[in-house]
C-alpha angles and dihedrals in degrees: 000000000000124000143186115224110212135203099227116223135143128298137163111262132205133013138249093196091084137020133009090240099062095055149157113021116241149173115257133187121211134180120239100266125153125231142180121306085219141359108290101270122219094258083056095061104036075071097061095038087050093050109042100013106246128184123197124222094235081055082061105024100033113233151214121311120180114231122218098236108243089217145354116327146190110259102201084051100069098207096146088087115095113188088216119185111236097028112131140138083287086054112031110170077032134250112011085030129100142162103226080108096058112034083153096055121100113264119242140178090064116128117204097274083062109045086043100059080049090060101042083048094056098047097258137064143232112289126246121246091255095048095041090055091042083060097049100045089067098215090306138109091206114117097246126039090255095037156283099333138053097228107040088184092056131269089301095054125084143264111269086213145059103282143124122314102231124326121353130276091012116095121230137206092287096050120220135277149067119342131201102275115253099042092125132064114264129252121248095281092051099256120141131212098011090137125044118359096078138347108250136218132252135185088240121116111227109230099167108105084222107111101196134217123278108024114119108237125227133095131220109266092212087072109027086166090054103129117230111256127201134274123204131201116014125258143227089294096068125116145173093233096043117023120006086185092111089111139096093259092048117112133159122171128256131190103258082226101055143098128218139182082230111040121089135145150226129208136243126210127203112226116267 
């Protein structure tokens, strides 16, 4: 696994361009602390699962897979979530899919008990939300990792991240999911994918009532008290037109004990 180790410092975390939930700006403090280059990819965990055995609760529980709407939707209604048994991080999209295909993609359907016995397996842990957006942010205050606007190349440019391919939830030309991490050009600190690609998991409990938008909902009903926890940076399922929350600033909740097609996770590691 590479990692980047970072100095720490203050910096001013969240937005108030965007959505409720990522205000107010404000100054934060972090520790110097390294992380993952990139989200743990599935070649990376079948590792660890090789290696100590591990079951997920979405092997046992099923999870969530995102449907291609047949036709035109509501966006405010998400019906495109479909809670599938057997439907893991072996089966994404569920029964009939694999990941033999992709070891480099980032790997998804993996709830926090998961992604933190990776990362205790790997020496390290799961960040927290101010040192996963001090990360991100790449040493910058503009509102994407490469700048002040979405499309640097202007708005007929594209997207310098993993996101949907046109209007949501239609697909376009390059169809939608997961992509080999480090497609994209790094951030300023030299980490890949922190925006777009998969939503990832901290150690921060949400305690904003906003739900977000594209977060599926469930909870695992083997712990029904489990908190929500947050998710940093977006994933292929952002859109302009949908969910501008493909940015450093941008956090919805998740049920610490659920999977999802879009949730992933990178670790952090304290200094030696």
């Amino acid at each position: 696994m590479t990692t980047v180790t970072l100095p720490g410092g203050r910096f001013t975390m969240g937005s108030t361009a965007f959505y409720a939930e990522e205000g107010p700006c404000r100054e934060v403090e972090v520790a110097p602390f390294a992380i993952s280059s990139t989200p743990v990819t599935n070649a990376a965990f079948a590792a660890f699962v090789e290696d100590t055995g591990h079951v997920t609760r979405a092997e046992r529980l099923g999870a969530a897979v995102f449907v291609v709407p047949e036709g035109p939707v509501d966006l405010a209604d998400p019906t495109w979530w479909r809670l599938e048994p057997g439907a893991s991080w072996r089966s994404p999209e569920g029964p009939g899919s694999d990941v033999a295909a992709r070891p480099d993609h980032p790997v998804v359907q993996v709830d926090l008990r998961d992604a933190t016995a990776y990362a205790a397996w790997a020496g390290g842990r799961l960040p927290s939300e101010e040192e996963w957006e001090y990360a991100a942010r790449g040493g910058s205050a503009q509102e994407y990792p490469w700048g002040s606007q979405s499309r640097p190349d202007g708005p007929a440019g594209p997207v310098p991240a993993v996101v949907w391919d046109g209007d949501f939830p239609v697909v376009g030309p390059s169809g939608w999911g997961t992509r080999p991490v480090g497609c994209h050009p790094a951030n300023g600190f030299g980490l890949y994918d922190v925006v777009g690609q998969v939503w990832e998991w901290t150690t921060t409990p949400y305690r904003d009532r906003a739900a977000g938008c594209c977060a599926a909902a469930g909870r695992d009903p083997l712990a029904p008290a489990d908190p929500h926890r947050v998710l940093k940076g977006g994933s292929f399922l952002c859109a302009d037109n949908y969910c501008r929350r493909y940015r450093p600033a941008a956090r919805i909740p998740m049920s610490s004990g659920s999977a999802s097609a879009n949730v992933g996770f990178r670790c952090a590691f304290d200094p030696n």
